[in-house]
FIRO-830267 format. One record per residue (C-alpha): x negated, z, y negated; residue in three letters. Coordinates in Angstrom, 2 decimals. Last residue first. Layout:
N
         X         Z         Y   residuo
         X         Z         Y       ALA
...
***
This chain:
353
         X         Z         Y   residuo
   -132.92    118.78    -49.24       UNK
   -129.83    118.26    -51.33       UNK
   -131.43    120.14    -54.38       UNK
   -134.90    117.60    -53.89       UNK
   -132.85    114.77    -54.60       UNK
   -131.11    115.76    -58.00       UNK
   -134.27    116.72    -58.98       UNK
   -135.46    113.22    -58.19       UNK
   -133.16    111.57    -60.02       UNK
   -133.75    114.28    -63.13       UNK
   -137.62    112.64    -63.08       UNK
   -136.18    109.24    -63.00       UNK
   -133.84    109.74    -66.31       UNK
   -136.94    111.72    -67.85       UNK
   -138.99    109.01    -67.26       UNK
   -136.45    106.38    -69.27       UNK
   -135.92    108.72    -72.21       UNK
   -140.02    108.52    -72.02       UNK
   -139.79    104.40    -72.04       UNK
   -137.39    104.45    -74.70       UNK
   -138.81    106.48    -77.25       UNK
   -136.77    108.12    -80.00       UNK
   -138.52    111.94    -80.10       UNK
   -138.40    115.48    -78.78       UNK
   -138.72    114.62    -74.95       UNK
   -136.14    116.28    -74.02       UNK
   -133.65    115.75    -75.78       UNK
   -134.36    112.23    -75.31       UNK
   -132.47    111.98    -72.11       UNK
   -132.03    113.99    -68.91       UNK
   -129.72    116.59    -67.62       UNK
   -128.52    118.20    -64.66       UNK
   -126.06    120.17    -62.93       UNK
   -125.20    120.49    -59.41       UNK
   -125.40    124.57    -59.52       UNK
   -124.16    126.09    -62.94       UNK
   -127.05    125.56    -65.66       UNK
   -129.39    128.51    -67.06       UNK
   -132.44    127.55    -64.90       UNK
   -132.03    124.06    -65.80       UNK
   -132.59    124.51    -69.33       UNK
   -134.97    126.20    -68.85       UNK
   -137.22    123.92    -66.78       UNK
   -136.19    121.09    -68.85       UNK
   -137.91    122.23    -72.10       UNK
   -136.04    121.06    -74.82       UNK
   -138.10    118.77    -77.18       UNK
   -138.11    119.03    -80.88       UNK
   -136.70    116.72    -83.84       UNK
   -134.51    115.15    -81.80       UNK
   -133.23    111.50    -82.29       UNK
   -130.77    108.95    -83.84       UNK
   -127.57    111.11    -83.36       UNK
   -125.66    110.37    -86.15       UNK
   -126.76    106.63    -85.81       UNK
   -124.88    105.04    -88.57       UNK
   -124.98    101.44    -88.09       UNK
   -125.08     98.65    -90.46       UNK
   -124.56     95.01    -91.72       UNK
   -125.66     92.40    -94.09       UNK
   -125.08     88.47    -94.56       UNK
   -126.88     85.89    -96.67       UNK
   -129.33     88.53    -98.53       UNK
   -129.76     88.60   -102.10       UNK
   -130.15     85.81   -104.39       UNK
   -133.22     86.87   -106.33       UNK
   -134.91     86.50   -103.12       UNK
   -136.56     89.41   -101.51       UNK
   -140.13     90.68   -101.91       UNK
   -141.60     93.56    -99.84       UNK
   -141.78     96.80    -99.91       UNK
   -140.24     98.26   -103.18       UNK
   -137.35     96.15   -102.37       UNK
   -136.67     97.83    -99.37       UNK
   -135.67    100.78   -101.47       UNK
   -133.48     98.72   -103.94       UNK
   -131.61     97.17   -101.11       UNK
   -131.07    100.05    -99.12       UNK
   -129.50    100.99   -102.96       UNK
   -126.99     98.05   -102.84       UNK
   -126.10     98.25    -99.04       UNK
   -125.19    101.47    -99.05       UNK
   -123.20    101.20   -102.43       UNK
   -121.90     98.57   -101.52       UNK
   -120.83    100.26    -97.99       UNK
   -118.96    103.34    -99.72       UNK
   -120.62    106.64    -99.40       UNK
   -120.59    109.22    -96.49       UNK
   -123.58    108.76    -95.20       UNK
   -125.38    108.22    -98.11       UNK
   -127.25    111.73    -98.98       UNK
   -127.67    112.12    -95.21       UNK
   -129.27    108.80    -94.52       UNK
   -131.83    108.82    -97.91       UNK
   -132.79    112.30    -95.93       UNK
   -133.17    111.10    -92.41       UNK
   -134.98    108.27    -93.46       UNK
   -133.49    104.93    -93.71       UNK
   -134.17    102.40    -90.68       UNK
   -134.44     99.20    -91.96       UNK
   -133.86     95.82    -89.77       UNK
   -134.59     92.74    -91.23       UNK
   -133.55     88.91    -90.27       UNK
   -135.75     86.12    -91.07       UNK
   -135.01     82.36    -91.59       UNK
   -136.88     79.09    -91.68       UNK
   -136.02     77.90    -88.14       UNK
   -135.01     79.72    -84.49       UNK
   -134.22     83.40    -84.51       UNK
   -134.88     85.48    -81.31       UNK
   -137.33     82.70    -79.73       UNK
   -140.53     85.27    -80.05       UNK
   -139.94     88.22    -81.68       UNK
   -141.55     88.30    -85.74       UNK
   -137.54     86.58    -86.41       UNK
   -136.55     90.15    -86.30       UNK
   -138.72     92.20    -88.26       UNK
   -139.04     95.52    -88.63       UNK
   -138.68     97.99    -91.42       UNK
   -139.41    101.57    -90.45       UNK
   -138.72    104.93    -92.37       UNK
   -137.61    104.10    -95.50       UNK
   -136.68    105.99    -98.33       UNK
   -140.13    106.91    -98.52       UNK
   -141.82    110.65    -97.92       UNK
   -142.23    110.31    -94.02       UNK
   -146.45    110.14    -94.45       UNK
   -146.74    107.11    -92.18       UNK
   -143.87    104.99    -93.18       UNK
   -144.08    102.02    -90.75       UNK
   -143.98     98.15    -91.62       UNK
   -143.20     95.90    -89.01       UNK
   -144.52     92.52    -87.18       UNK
   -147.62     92.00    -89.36       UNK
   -150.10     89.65    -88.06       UNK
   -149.26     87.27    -91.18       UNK
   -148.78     90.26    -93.45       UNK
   -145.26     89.88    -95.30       UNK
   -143.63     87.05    -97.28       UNK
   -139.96     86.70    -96.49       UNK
   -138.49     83.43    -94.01       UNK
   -136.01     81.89    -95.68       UNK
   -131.77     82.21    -95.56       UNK
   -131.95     85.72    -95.17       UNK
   -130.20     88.25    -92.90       UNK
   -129.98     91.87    -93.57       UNK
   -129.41     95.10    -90.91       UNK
   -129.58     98.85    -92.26       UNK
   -130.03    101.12    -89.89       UNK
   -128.84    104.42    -91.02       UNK
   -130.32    107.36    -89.33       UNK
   -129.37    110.82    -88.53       UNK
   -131.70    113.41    -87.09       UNK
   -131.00    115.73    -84.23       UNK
   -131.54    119.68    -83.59       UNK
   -131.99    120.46    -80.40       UNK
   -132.61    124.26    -80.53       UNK
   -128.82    124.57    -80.00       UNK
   -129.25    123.88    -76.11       UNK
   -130.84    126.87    -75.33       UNK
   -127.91    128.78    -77.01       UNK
   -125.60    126.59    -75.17       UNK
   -127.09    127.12    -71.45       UNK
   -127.14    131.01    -72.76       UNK
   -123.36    130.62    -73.55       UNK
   -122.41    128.58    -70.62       UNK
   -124.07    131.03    -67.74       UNK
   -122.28    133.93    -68.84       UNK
   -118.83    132.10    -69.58       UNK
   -118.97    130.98    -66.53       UNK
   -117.13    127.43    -66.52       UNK
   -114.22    125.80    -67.69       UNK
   -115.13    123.29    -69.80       UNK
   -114.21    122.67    -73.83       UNK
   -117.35    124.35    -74.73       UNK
   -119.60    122.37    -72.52       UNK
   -118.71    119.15    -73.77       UNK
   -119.10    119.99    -77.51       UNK
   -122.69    121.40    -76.63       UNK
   -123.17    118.28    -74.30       UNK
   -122.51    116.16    -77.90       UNK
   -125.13    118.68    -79.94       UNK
   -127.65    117.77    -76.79       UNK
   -127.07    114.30    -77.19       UNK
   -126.30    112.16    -74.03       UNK
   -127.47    112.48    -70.79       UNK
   -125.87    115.08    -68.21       UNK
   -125.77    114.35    -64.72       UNK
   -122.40    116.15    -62.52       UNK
   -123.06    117.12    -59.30       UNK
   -120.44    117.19    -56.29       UNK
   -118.06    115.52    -58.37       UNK
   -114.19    115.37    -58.44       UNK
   -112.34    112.23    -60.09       UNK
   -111.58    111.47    -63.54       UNK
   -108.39    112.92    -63.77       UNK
   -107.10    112.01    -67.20       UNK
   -106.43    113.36    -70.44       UNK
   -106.98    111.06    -73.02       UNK
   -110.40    112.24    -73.61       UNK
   -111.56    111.95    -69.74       UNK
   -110.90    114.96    -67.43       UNK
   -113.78    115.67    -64.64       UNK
   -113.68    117.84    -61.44       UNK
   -116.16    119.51    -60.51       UNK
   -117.49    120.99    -56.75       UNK
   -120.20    123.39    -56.64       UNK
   -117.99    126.28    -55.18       UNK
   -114.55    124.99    -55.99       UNK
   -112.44    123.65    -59.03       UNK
   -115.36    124.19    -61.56       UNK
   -113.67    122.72    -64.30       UNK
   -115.14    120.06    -66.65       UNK
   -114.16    118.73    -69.99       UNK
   -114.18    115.71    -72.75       UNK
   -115.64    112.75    -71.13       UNK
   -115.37    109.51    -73.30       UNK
   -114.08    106.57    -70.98       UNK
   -114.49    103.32    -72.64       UNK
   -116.75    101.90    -69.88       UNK
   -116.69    103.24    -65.99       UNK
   -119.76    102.35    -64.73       UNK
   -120.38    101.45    -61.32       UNK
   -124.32    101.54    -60.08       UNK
   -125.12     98.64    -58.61       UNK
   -128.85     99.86    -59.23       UNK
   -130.21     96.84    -60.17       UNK
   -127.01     95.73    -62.33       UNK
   -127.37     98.67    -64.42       UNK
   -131.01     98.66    -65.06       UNK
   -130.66     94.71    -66.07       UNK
   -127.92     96.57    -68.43       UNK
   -129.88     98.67    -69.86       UNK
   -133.18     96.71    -70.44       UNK
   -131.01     93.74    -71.44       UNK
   -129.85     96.22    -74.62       UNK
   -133.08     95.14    -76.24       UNK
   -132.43     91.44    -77.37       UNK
   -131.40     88.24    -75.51       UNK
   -135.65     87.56    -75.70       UNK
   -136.01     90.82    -74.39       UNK
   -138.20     93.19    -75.57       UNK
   -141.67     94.32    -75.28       UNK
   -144.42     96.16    -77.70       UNK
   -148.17     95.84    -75.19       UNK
   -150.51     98.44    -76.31       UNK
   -153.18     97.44    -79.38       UNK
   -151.20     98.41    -81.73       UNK
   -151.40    101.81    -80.81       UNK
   -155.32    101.79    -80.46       UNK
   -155.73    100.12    -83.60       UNK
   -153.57    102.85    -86.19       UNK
   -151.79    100.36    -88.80       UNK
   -153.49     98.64    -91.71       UNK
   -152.15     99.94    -95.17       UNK
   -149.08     98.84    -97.63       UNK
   -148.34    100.29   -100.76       UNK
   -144.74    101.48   -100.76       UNK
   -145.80    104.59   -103.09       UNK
   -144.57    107.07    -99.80       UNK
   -146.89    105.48    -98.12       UNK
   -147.43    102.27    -95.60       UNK
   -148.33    101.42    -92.29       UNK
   -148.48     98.42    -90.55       UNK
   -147.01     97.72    -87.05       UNK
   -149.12     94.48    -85.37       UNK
   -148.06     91.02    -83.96       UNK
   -146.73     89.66    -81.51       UNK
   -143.89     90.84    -79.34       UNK
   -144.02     90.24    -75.27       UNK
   -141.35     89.42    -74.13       UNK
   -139.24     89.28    -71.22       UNK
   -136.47     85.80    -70.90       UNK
   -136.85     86.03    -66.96       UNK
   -138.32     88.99    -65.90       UNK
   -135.58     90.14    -63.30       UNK
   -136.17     94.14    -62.60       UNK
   -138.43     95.67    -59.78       UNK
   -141.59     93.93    -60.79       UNK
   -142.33     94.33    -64.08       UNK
   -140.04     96.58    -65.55       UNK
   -139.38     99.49    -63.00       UNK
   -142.97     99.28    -61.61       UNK
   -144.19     99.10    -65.23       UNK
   -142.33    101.93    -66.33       UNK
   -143.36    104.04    -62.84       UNK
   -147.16    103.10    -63.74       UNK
   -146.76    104.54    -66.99       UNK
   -147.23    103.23    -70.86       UNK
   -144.68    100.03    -70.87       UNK
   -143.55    100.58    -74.04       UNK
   -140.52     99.76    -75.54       UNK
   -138.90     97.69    -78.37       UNK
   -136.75     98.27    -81.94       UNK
   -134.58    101.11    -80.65       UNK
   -131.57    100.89    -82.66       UNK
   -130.56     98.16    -84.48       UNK
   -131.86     95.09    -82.29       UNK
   -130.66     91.86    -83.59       UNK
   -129.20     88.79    -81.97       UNK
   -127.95     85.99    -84.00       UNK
   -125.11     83.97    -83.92       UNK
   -123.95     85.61    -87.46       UNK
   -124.59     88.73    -85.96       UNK
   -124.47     89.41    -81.97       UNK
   -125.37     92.77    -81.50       UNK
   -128.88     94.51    -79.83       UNK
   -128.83     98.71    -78.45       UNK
   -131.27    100.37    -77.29       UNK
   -129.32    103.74    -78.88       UNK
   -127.30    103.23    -75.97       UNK
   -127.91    100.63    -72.96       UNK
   -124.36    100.40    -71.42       UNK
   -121.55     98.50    -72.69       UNK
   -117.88     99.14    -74.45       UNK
   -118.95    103.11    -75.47       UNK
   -117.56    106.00    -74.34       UNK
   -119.52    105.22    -70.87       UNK
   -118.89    106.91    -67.44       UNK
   -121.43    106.58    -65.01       UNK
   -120.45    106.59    -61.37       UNK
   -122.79    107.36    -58.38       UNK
   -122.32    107.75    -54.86       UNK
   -125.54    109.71    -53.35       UNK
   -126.49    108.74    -50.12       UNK
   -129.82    107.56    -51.05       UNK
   -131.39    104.05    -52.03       UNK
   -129.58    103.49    -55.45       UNK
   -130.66    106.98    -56.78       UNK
   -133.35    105.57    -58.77       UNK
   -131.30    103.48    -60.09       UNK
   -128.85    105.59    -61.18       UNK
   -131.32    108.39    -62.68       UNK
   -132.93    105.35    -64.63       UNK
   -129.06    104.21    -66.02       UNK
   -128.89    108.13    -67.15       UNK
   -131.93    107.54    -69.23       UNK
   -131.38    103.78    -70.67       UNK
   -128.05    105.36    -71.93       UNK
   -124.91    104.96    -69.87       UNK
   -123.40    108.38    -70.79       UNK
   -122.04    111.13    -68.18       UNK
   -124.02    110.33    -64.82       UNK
   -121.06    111.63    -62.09       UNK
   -122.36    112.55    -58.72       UNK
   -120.70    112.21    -55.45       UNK
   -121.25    113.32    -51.63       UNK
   -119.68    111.23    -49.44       UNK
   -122.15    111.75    -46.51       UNK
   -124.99    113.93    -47.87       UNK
   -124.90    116.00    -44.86       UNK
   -127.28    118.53    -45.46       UNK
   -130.90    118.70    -44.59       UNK
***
């Protein structure tokens, strides 16, 4: 075995994924630091504070489908303030009219944190005592020895010198990365060409607060468009999670297709606001009045429409690379971004054996 004494490893993007590979790291002699563009760690399960309320408006709750999920969530990380949310996921079509949801999937466990979503990420964080480096957007790497790196941040500098370097965020974003690094120009362009495949969707989520509670289903926690025709792809409801929004109010988040998203992205936020408005509409009644307060978040990035195959893309990467994240796993789900975070941990493992 080689002496792992000292030996380093940047995690690029503080993402539920890259926290997993942190954590699951925690025990060995691997030094880790993630580096964060953002100001906290969690990504796309991410919660903000809105008119003193917390709201979810990105992932909207995760899964505990694996042994390793529930190991990680029940028992290794603090349970204080986890929920469990009630209710079911309807369905409906591209005509808005509303259908009962598939039983077997609302019949698994949909958790969250009462504090909102991003806890996951940062209870992740603090397990691992991982140190993460926030507001510092990566922007290159040079190879400055045989398997050593050294990292340069967007404003130019030194990051430090890495021994492995961890890849998470959005395969178009590692493209970018990649192309402004110093490295083989051999191994980069078949890494990139692999790479390309991952094609992402954009999403607007759309977040209203009203000052009563709105008439859906009774069981119904959110509505789901099953056919992907409708302006709107998921409408959830924040007051449905337990002690998230106390008295007669509810809160809505809608995620816009992929195709209402691109032929808005660029326009002005009343206009946004105005025709999300009309589409959600269509779903379920909202008072004359209009909504107290609204928000949003354009997710350019909200998640693959294929899965990369990890084999190959490791088999065209310069030694001490890696990668994990939704890329590849072809879809926006936490608990599987999560696996593939553990599953690159223990990658990284096996190549210092």
């Amino acid at each position: 075995m080689q002496d792992l004494k000292n030996q380093k490893i940047a995690i690029i993007g503080a993402g539920v994924s890259g926290l997993a590979a942190a954590w699951a790291l925690k025990d060995s002699d691997w030094e880790v630091s993630v580096f964060e563009k953002s100001r906290g760690p969690s990504g796309r399960a991410a919660t903000r504070t809105i008119n003193g309320v917390r709201v979810d408006h990105g992932a909207n709750y995760f899964k505990l489908n694996s042994p390793d999920l529930e190991e990680l969530v029940l028992r290794e990380l603090p349970s204080q303030d986890l929920i469990q949310i009630p209710g079911e996921v309807h369905l409906f079509d591209e005509n808005s009219e509303l259908l009962r949801g598939d039983p077997h999937l609302n019949s698994e466990a949909k958790w969250n944190y009462k504090n909102g979503i991003s806890e996951l990420g940062k209870r992740i964080a603090a397990c691992s005592g991982v140190k993460i480096i926030k507001e510092t957007r990566v922007t290159s790497l040079e190879e400055i020895s045989n398997g050593e790196w050294e990292l340069t941040s967007a404003d130019g500098n030194n990051l430090g010198v890495y021994d492995a370097v961890l890849f998470t965020p959005p395969a178009p974003q590692v493209i970018e990365l990649i192309s402004d690094s110093m490295i083989s120009s051999e191994l980069s362009e078949s890494l990139m060409e692999l790479l390309r495949e991952s094609e992402y969707h954009c999403q607007f989520s759309i977040l209203m607060g009203f000052d009563e509670r709105l008439d859906r289903p009774s069981d119904c926690c959110a509505l789901l468009n099953n056919d992907r025709k409708h302006a709107v792809s998921w409408l959830g409801f924040e007051d449905a999670k337990t002690g998230r929004i106390d008295g007669d109010f509810s809160v809505i988040v809608a995620q816009m297709s992929p195709q209402w998203t691109e032929s808005f992205y660029d326009s002005c936020d009343d206009i946004i606001f105005s025709e999300a408005l009309s589409e959600i509409s269509k779903l379920i009644e909202v008072p004359r009045t209009g909504p107290l307060w609204k928000d949003k978040q354009r997710w350019r990035y909200a998640h693959p429409k294929v899965a990369l195959d990890i084999e190959e893309v490791q088999e065209c990467s310069p030694e001490g690379w890696f990668f994990c994240g939704d890329a590849f796993v072809g879809r926006g789900r936490v608990g599987e971004a999560i696996l593939t975070g553990f599953d690159a941990a223990n990658r990284i493992l096996r190549g210092s054996m």
